[in-house]
Structure formats: structure tokens, C-alpha cells
N, C-alpha and C positions, 0 to 999 in steps of 0.2 A: 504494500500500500504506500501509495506518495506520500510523503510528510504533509505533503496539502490538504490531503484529503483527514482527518481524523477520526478514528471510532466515531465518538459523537455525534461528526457533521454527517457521517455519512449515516448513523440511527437517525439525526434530522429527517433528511432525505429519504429516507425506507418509511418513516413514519407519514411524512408527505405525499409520498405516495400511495398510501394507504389508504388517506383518508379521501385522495383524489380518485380514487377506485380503481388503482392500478392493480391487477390480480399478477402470478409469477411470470404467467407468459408475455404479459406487458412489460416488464423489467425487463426480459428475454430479449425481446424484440426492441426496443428501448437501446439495451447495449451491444445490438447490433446496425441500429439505424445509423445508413452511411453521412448524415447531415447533420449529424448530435450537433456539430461545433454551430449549426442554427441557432439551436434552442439557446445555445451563450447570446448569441447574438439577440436574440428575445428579449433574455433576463437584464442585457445591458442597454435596451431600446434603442436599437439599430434596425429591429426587426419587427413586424406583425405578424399574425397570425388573421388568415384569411377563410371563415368559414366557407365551403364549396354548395355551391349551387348546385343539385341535379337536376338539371331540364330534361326533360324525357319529350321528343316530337309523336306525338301522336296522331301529326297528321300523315308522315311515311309511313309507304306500304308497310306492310310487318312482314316480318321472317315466315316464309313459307317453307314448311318440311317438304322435301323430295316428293315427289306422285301426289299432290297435295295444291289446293288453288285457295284463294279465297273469295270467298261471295259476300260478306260485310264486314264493312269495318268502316266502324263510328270514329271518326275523327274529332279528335279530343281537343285541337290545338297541340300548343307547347305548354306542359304543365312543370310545376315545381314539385319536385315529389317531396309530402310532407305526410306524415304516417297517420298521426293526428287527422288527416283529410281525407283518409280514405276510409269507408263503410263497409263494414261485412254485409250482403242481405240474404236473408233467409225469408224465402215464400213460407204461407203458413201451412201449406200442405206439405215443402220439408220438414218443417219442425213437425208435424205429425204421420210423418213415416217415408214420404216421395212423391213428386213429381216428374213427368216426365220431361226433358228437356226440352222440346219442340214447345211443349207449353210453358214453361220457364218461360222463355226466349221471347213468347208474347208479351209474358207479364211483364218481363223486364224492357221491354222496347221503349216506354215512359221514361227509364229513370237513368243518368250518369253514368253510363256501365265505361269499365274501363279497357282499354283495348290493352290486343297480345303485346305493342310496343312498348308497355309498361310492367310486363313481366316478364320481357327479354330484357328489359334494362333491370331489373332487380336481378334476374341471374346474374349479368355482369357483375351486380353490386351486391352481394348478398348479406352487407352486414346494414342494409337497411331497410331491409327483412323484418318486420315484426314479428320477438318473437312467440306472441299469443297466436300465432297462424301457425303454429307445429301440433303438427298434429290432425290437421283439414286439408281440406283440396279446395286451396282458390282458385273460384274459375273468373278468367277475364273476357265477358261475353260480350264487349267491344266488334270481338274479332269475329265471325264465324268462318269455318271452313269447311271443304268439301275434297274428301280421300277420292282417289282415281279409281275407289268401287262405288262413287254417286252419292255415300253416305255423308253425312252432314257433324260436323265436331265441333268444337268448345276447348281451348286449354287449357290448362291450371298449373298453377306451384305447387309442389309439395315439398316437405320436408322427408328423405328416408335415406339408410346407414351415411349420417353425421352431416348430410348435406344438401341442398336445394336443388331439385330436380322440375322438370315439366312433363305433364301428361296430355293426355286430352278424355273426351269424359262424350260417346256418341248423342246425340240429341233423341233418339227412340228408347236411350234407358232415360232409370228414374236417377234422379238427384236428390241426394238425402240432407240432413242435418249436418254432415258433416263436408256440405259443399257448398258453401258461401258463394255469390257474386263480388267483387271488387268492386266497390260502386266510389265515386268522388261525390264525399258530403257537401249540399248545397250549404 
């Protein structure tokens, strides 16, 4: 240990970060961050810190899987993704056992739904990912699409082994309770 550094200042420092919510693997990553000599540069106000904006375009096409087309997709604009602003909805015939996705898809045609290009851009980013969404299948019914066998699909987020995945969920099954729309709270 440098003479500079001290028992003490550095329990300071372990303490402070502590109570900043630093867990082991942020210290981890922390003393490997190739730009540490920034954060000097911070503490001696040379420097800011610049909270990041996620704009998500909603009005480009969305990522189309192979043998796969799309037939709608509700153009959102350019949103800020803000977690706080987005809506679970549950029809009340999911919350009492299913409906089936074709009439989902009516019910929802009234309300904010948010498109596939907001759940490709959370894959990118997935630590801003809520995490009260593990465990469900968020569908982002913005988008609809259509497999090269004519049938009709919906895709979702899900959480499975440690990580965020996408599925799709066909419009002729039911959708349960445990299949939220993405909706943007007005």
C-alpha cells in the first residue's frame, strides 16, 4: 500500500462506498475502469458528470427476424426511455385466466402500446431493464408481425438462465396474467 493511501482513508473510502450502494462487483469493476484518473479529475472540478439520455426512435422500421415481415407498427416518435413511464396492462380476462391474442390486439388498439424498437433497444441496454419485469413476458404490441407460415406474432422480453432474452407469443393463443402489454403512461 502507498504511504498515501492509509488504512483509515482507504476504510473512509470502502465505507463510502457503501453507503453509495457500491456492492463487491462495483469495486471490481471500479479498479478496473481504464479512466479512474476521470473521476480525480471530478473530485478536483475539472470535470462533470453527464447523465445519458436514451432516445429510442420509434419511428424506424424494427428489427425483422429472418422469414418474418411486419404488418404494424405504431410509430411512437423519439421517446426518452424513462421506467417510471412505462405501464404494465393486463386485460381483465388475463387477470382471470386468458385471452386470446387477436382479441388482445383489438382491445389494445386505443391505448400507447409500445413498439418492438423499444425492446431491441432494452436488449442493447439491459441494465435498464426493470427489475419487477422478471419473471413475465413483456409483450411490445406496437409491432405486429407475420412468420413466412401467414401466422400472425407479438414479441416480448423475458428474463431466463441470468439474462434478457426475446420471444414472440402467436396471436391465436391465449395470453395470461403473466403477459403484460408495454404500454407508455399518458
Amino acid at each position: 500500500m502507498s504511504a498515501n493511501h492509509t488504512i483509515g482513508a482507504m476504510n473512509k473510502l470502502a465505507d463510502a462506498l457503501d453507503n453509495a450502494g457500491f456492492d463487491a462487483s462495483d469495486v471490481t469493476r471500479l479498479t478496473q475502469y481504464s479512466e479512474l484518473a476521470l473521476i480525480l479529475q471530478l473530485l478536483n472540478g475539472h470535470a462533470q458528470i453527464v447523465q445519458l439520455e436514451h432516445i429510442i426512435d420509434c419511428d424506424a422500421d424494427p428489427f425483422t427476424p429472418n422469414g418474418w415481415s411486419f404488418v404494424e407498427h405504431c410509430k411512437n416518435g423519439k421517446i426518452q426511455w424513462d421506467a417510471e413511464k412505462i405501464s404494465s396492462y393486463l386485460s381483465e380476462k388475463q387477470r382471470s385466466g386468458g385471452i386470446v391474442g387477436n382479441e388482445l390486439r383489438k382491445e389494445l388498439e386505443k391505448k400507447s402500446r409500445l413498439n418492438a424498437n423499444v425492446l431491441d433497444y432494452l436488449l442493447a441496454n439491459p441494465h435498464l431493464i426493470p427489475e419487477a419485469w422478471k419473471g413475465k413476458w413483456i409483450f411490445f404490441w406496437g409491432t405486429i408481425y407475420r412468420y413466412s407460415d401467414g401466422n400472425l406474432y407479438v414479441r416480448c422480453l423475458f428474463w431466463v438462465g441470468g439474462r434478457w432474452r426475446w420471444g414472440d407469443g402467436w396471436l391465436a393463443d391465449d395470453f395470461g396474467a403473466d403477459d403484460p402489454a408495454a404500454l407508455l403512461a399518458s
